[in-house]
N, C-alpha and C positions, 0 to 999 in steps of 0.2 A: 448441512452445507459442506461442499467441498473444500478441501484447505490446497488443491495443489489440481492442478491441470491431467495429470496421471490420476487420482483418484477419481476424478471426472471421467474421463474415459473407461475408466473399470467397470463405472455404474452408469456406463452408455450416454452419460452428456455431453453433445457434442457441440453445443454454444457454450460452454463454459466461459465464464471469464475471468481472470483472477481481478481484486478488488485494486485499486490503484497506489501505484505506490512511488513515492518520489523519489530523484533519483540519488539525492541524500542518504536515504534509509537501508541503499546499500550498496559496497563498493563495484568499481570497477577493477577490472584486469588488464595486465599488462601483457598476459597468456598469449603469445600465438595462434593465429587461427588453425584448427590443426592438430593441435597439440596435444597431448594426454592431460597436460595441466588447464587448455583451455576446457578441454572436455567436460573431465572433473566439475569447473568450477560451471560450465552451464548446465550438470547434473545436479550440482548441490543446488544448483538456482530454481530449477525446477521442483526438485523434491520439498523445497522449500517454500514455494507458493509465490516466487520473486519474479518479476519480467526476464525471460531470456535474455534480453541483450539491457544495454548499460547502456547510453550513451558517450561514454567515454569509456568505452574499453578498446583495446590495441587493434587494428581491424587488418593493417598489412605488416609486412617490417618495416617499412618507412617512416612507419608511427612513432617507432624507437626514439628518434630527436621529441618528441611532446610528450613522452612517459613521464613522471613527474617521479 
């Protein structure tokens, strides 16, 4: 079983899915879109077997006023 969407790919599975995960179980970013820091943190989400995106994570700068 794959643990990450990239190990998927390596060994050619291209319906992968990762197993579901709420959106409790991991944070969101304040990151820029853009940024080396947002990057980073959609890399460690990845390598990590985590959804891409958050649902609260910072999406323009205007976000800025509801960052918590």
């Amino acid at each position: 079983m794959n643990s990450s969407i990239l190990e998927a790919i390596r060994q050619g599975q291209w319906d992968y899915e990762p197993n579901s995960t709420e959106d409790e179980e991991y944070s969101f970013t304040s990151a820029l879109p853009g940024t080396n820091a947002k990057l980073q943190i959609l890399a460690d989400r990845i390598a990590e077997g985590l959804p891409l995106w958050h649902p609260n994570d910072r999406i323009t700068y205007d976000d800025s006023e509801s960052i918590e």
